[in-house]
N, C-alpha and C positions, 0 to 999 in steps of 0.2 A: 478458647483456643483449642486448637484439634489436642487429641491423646499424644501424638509423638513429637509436638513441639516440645521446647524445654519451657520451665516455668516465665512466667512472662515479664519480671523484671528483666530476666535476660535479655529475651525477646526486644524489648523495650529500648534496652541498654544500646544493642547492638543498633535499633533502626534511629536512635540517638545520635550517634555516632556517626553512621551514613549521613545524617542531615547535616548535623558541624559540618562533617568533612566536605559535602557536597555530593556525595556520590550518588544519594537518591536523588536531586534534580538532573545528573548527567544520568542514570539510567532513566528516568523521565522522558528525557530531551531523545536518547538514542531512541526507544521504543516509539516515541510521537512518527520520529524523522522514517523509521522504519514501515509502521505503518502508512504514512503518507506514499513514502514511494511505490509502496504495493497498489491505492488506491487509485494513486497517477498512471502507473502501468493496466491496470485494468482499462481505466477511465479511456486511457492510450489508446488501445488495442481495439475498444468497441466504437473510436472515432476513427481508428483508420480503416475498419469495417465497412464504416457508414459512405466514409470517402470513396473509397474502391467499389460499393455499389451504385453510389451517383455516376460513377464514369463510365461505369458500364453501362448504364439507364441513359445515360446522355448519349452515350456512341448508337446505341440500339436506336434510340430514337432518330439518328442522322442517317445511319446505314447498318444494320444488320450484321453486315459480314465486318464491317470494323470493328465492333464491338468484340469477336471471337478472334480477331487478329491481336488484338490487345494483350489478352493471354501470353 
């Protein structure tokens, strides 16, 4: 245990305690759910990316100036 924890009974005692009461599986559960939506918003953002360049790629390919009208 690091220098400025307290002795580790304590320690112990206290992550004891979170697990009866349930508190360490709901900070569990929030940190998973938090992370996820961060991945999904990425994941998000690099598929609406990908989208908005096919359409552009698709309109070029049909007409040129559609493609810049799209904008």
């Amino acid at each position: 245990m690091p220098a400025d924890f307290p002795p580790w009974p304590r320690v112990y005692a206290s992550f004891a305690r979170w697990r009866d009461t349930g508190l360490a599986t709901e900070l569990h559960d929030r940190l998973r759910e938090a992370v996820r939506r961060i991945r999904w918003r990425k994941t998000r953002s690099a598929a609406s990316r990908a989208l908005s360049a096919r359409r552009v790629l698709g309109r070029l390919k049909r007409a040129p100036s559609a493609a810049l009208r799209w904008r």
